[in-house]
C-alpha positions as MATLAB code, in Angstrom:
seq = 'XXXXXXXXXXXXXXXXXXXXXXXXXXXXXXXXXXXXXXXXXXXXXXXXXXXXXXXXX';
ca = [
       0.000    0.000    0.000;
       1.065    3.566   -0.976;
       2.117    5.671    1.847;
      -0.027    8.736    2.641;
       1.862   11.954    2.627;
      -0.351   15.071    3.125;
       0.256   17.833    0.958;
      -0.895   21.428    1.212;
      -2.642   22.073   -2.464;
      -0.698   25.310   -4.455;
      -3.115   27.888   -4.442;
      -3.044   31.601   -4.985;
      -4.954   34.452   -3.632;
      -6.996   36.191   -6.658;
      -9.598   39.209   -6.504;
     -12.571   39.440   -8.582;
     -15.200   42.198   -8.871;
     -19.057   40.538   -9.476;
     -22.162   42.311   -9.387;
     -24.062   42.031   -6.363;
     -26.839   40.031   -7.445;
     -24.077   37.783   -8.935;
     -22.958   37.423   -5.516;
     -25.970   36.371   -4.139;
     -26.405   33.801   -6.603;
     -23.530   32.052   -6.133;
     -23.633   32.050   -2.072;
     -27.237   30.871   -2.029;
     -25.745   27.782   -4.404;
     -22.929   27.218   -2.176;
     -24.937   27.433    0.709;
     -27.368   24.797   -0.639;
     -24.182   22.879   -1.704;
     -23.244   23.179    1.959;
     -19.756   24.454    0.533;
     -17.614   27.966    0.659;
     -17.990   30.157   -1.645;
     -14.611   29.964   -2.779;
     -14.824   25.986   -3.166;
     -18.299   26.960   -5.058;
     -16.417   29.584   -7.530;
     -13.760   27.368   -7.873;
     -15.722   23.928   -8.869;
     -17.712   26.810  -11.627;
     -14.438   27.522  -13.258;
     -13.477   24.154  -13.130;
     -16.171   22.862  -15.012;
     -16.396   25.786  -17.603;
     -12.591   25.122  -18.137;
     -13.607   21.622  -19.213;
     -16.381   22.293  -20.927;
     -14.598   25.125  -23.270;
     -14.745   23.964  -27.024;
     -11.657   23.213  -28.513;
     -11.842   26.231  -30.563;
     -11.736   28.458  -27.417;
      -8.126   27.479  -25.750;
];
């Protein structure tokens, strides 16, 4: 069995502006999620990432 070794993830501290109701959007989702918001925003870009057409890279 492999060893487990925790590691800290490599993150980086960002700001974004969003429009207010934008904002409440996305914490009543992560709320319902039961998640942050930050783990919320960053599962959104996450997905859109994956989802971009080839076209769009």
């Amino acid at each position: 069995m492999e060893k487990f070794v925790p590691k800290k993830p490599e993150k980086e501290t960002i700001s974004v502006r969003i429009s207010t109701s934008l904002l409440q959007k996305v914490e009543a989702k992560a709320a319902a999620a039961d998640i942050s918001r930050n783990e919320f925003i960053m599962q959104c870009i996450l997905y859109a990432m994956d989802h971009l057409g080839e076209s769009s890279e």
